[in-house]
C-alpha positions as CSV (number, residue, x, y, z in Angstrom):
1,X,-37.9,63.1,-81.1
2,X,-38.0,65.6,-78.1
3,X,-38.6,62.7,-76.0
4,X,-35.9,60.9,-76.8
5,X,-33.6,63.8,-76.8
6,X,-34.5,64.7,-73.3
7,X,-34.1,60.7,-72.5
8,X,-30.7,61.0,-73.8
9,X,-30.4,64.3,-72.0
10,X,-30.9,62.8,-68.4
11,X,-28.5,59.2,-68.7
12,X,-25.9,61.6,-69.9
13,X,-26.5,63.8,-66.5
14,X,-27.1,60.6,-64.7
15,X,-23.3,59.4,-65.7
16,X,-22.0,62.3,-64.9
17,X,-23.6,63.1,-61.7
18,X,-22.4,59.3,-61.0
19,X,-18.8,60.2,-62.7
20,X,-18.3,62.8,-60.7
21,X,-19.6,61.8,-56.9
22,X,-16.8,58.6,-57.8
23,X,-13.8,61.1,-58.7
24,X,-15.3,63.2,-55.8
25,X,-15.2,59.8,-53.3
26,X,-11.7,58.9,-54.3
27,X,-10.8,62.6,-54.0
28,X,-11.8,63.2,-50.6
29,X,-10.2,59.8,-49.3
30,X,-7.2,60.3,-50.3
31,X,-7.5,63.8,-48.6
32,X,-8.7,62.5,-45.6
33,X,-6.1,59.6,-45.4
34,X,-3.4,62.2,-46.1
35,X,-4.9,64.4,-43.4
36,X,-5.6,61.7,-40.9
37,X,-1.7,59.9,-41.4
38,X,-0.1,62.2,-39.0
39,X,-2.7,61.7,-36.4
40,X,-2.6,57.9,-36.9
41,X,1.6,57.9,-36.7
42,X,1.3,59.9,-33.0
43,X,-1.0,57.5,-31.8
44,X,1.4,54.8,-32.8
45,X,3.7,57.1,-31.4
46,X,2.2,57.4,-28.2
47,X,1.7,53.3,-27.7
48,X,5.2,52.8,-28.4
49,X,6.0,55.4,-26.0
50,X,4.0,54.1,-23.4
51,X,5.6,50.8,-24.1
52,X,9.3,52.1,-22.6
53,X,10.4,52.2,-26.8
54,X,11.3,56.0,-27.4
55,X,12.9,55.4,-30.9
56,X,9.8,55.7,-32.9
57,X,9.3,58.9,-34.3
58,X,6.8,60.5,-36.6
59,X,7.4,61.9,-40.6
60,X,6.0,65.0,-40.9
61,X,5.4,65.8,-44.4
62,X,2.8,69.0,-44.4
63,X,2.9,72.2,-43.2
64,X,-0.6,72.6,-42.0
65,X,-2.4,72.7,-38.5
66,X,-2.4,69.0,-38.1
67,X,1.1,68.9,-39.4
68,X,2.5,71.8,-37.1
69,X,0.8,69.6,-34.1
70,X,2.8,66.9,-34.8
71,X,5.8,68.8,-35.2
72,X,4.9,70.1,-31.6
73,X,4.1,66.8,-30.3
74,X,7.1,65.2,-31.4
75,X,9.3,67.7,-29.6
76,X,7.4,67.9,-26.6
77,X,7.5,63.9,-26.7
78,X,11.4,64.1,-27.7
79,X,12.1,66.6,-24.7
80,X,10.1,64.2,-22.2
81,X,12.3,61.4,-23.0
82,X,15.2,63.2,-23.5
83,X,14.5,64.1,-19.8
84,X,13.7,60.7,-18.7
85,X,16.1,59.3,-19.7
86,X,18.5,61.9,-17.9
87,X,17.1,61.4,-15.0
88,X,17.4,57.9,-15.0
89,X,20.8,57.6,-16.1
90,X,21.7,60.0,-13.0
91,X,19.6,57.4,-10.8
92,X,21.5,55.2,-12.1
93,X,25.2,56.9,-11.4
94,X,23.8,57.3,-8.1
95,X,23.2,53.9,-7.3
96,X,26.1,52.8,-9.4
97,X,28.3,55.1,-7.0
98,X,27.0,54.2,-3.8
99,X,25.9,50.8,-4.3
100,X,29.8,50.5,-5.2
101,X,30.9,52.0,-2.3
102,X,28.0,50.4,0.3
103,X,29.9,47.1,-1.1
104,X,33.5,48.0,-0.9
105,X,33.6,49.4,2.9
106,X,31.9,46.2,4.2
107,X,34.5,44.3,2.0
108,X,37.5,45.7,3.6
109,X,36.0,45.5,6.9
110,X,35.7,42.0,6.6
111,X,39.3,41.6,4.7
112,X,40.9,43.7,7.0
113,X,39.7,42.0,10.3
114,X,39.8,38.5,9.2
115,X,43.8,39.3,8.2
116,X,44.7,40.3,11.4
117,X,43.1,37.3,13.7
118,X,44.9,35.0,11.1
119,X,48.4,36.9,11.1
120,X,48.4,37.5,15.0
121,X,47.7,41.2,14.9
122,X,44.8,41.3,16.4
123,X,45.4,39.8,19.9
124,X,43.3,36.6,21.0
125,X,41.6,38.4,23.5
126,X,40.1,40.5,21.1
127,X,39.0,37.9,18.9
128,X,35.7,37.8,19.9
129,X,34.7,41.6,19.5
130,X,36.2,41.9,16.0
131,X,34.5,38.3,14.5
132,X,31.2,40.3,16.0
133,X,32.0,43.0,13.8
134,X,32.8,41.3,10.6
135,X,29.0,39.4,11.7
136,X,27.6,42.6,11.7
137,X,29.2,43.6,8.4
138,X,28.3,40.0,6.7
139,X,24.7,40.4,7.9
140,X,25.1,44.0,6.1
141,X,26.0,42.7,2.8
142,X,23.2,40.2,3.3
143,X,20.4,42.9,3.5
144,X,22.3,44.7,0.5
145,X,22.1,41.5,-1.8
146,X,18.3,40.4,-0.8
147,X,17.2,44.5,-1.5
148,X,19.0,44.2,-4.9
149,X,17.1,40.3,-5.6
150,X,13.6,41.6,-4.2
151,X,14.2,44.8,-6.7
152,X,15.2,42.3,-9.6
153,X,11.7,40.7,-8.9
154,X,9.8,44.0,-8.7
155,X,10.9,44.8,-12.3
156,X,10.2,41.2,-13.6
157,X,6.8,41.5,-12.0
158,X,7.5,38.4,-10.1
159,X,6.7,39.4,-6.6
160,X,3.9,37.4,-5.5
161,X,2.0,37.6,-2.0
162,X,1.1,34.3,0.1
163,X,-1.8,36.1,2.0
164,X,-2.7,34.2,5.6
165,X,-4.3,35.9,8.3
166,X,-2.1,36.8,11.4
167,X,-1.3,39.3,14.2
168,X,0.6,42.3,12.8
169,X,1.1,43.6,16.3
170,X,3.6,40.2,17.2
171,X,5.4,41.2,13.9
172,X,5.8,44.9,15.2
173,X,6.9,43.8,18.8
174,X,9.1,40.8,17.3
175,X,10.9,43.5,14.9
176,X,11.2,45.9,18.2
177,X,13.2,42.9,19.4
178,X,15.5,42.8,17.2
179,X,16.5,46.5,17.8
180,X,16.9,45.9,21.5
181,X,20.2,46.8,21.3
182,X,20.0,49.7,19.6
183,X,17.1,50.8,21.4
184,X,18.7,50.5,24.8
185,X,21.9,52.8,24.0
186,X,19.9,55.2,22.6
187,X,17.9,55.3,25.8
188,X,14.7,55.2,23.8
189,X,10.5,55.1,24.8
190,X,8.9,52.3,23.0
191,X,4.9,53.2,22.7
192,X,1.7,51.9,21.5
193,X,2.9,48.0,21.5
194,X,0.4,47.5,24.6
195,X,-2.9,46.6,22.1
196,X,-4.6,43.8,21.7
197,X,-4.3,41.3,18.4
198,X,-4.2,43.6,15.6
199,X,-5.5,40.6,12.7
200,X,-4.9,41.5,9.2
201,X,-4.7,39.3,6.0
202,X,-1.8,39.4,3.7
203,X,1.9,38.1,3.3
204,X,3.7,37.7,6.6
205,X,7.0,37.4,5.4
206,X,6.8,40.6,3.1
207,X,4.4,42.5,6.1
208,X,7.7,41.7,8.1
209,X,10.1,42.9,5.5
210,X,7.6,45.9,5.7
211,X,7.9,46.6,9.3
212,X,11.6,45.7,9.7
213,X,12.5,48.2,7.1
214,X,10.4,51.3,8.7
215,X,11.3,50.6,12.4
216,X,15.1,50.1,11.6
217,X,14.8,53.8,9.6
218,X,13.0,54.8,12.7
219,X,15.9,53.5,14.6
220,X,18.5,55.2,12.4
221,X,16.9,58.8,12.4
222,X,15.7,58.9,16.1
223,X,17.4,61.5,18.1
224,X,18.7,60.0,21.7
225,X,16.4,60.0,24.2
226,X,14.0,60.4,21.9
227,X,10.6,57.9,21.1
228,X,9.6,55.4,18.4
229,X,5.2,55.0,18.6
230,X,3.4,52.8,17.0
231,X,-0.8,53.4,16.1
232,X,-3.4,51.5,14.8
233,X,-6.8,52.3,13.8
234,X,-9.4,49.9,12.1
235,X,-12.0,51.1,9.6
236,X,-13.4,48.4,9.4
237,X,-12.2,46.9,5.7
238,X,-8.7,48.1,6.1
239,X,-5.8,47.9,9.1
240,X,-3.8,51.8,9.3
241,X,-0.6,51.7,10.8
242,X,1.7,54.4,11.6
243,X,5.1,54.3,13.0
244,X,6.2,57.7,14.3
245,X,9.7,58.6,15.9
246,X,11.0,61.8,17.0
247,X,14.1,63.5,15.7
248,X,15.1,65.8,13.0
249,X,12.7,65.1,10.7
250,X,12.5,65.1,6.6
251,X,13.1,68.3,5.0
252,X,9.9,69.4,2.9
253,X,11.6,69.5,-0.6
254,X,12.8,65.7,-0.2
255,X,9.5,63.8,1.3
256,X,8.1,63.8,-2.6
257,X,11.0,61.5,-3.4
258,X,11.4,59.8,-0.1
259,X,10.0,56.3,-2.0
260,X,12.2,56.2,-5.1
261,X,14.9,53.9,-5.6
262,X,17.8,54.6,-5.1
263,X,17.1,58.3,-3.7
264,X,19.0,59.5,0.1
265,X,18.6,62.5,1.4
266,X,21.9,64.3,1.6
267,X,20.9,64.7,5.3
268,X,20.2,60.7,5.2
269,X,24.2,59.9,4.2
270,X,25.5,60.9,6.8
271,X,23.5,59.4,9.3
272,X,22.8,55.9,7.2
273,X,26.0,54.2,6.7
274,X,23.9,50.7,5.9
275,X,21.4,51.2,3.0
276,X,21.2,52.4,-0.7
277,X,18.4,53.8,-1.0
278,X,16.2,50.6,-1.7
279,X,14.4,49.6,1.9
280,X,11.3,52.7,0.9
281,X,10.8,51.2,-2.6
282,X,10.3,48.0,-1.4
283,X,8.1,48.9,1.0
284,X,5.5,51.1,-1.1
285,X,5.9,48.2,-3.5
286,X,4.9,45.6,-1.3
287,X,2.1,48.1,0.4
288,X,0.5,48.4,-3.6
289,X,1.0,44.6,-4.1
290,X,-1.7,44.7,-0.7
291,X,-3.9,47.4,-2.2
292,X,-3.0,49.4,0.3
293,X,-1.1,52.9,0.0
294,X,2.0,54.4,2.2
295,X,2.4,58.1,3.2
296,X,5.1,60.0,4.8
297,X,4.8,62.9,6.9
298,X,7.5,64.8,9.0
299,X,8.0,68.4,10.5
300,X,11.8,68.9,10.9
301,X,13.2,69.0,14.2
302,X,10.3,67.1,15.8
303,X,9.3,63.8,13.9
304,X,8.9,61.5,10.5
305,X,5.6,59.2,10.4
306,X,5.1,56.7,8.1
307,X,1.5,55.7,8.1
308,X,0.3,52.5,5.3
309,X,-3.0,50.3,5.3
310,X,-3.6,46.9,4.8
311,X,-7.0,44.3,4.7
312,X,-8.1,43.7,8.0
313,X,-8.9,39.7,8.6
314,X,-11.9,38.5,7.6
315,X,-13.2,41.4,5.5
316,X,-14.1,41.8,1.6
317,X,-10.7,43.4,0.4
318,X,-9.0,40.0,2.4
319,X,-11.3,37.4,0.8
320,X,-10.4,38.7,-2.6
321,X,-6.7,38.9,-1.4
322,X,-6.7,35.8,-1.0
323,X,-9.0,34.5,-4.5
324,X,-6.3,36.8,-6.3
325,X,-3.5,35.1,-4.6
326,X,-4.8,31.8,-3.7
């Protein structure tokens, strides 16, 4: 009898030691579910975020640790976006506003000058210098419309690179060129163009757009009488170029933001009656497309470099250039 009573004794424990550690399981995941949710709902949080979708936003039911951390994480997330989103609504009033006005000067330029040859105001003799204005102003609204097409296919991701290998000096000098005019009536000193082949591997037609952009800015900002240089240096896997002129310089407080869209100096507007504020983008962009990077460096009332690297011929970083691109 005592043996079955103590028999008895342990399946009644046995169940509920086996009762309990269920109940006990159940227990704690709901807990732990409960607990773990708001964690779970800020990582979803912070995907969507980092997906460009700031509407998402996270129930806090609890007034715990882990619930006051995701009170605090939503408003610090909130206050971020809040702020991103007023910065880039400025950017885009800025653009908006000059962009608008880049488009209208040119516009009545054109208007204004074509009116007069046909209406006899202007006098035939004069014919000649005003068409080579309204050129000038066409070619203007050209370069506007290409920026705001190669910007389109920066944000589509569509920018591809056609890598070959080439001389990057011919580019430099053919750009130079270009400027002759320019060049001559500022009475400047053209240096470092007297090198040898400098061979690199990437896209020629964006290495020009590259170079084009930074000499005419060197061109724009160079004080009279002043210098444009040009440097290379080879380490070997990568091509460094700088393009340096002398003039006023960048102020201190504007060479962080020197390479986003849209941004001019306030010094810049009243020098640069041709650009929005595209032409740096672009050319960081098209640097990173290269695996390359782009730095500016200036000391005000002396000069503004702008020194970037890109795969010299016939090295590693070109072959897989070109397996990347090919």
């Amino acid at each position: 009898s005592l043996s079955i009573f103590l028999g008895q004794l342990l399946n009644m424990f046995l169940l509920s030691s086996l009762t309990m550690v269920v109940i006990a399981f159940i227990v704690i995941y709901f807990v732990t579910a409960r607990m773990v949710k708001p964690l779970r709902d800020m990582l979803a949080a912070t995907q969507s975020f980092s997906r460009g979708d700031y509407t998402v936003r996270v129930q806090v039911n609890s007034s715990d640790e882990i619930g006051q951390l995701a009170n605090e994480f939503m408003a610090d997330r909130i206050e971020e976006n809040v702020q991103m989103l007023e910065e880039s609504v400025k950017a885009q009033e800025r653009f908006v506003s000059s962009f608008t006005h880049e488009l209208k000067t040119p516009m009545t330029t054109i208007g204004g000058f074509v009116d007069g040859i046909l209406d006899g105001t202007i006098p035939k003799e004069k014919h000649h210098q005003y068409l080579a204005i309204v050129s000038g102003e066409v070619k203007r609204l050209s370069r506007m419309v290409r920026s705001m097409l190669d910007l389109a296919k920066i944000e589509a991701g569509e920018m591809k690179l056609n890598p070959a290998e080439f001389d990057l000096n011919n580019i430099v000098c053919q750009v130079i060129f270009s400027f002759e005019q320019a060049i001559e009536s500022k009475n400047l000193d053209i240096l470092g163009l007297d090198v040898d082949k400098i061979m690199v591997s990437a896209d020629p037609d964006l290495m020009h757009q590259v170079i084009y952009n930074l000499i005419e800015n060197a061109v724009k900002f160079v004080n009279e009488g002043g210098y444009i240089e040009v440097k290379y240096h080879n380490d070997g896997a990568r091509t460094l170029v700088a393009i340096r002129n002398s003039g006023t310089g960048i102020a201190p407080q504007d060479l962080p933001n020197v390479f986003e869209r849209f941004y001019k100096t306030d010094r810049s507007r009243s020098q640069d009656k041709t650009g929005v504020g595209l032409g740096l983008y672009i050319v960081r962009t098209v640097i990173q497309l290269h695996g390359g990077e782009i730095h500016v460096s200036s000391k005000e009332g002396e000069y503004t470099e702008f020194a970037f690297s890109v795969p010299s011929a016939g090295t590693k970083n070109s072959q897989n250039l070109f397996r990347k691109n090919g």
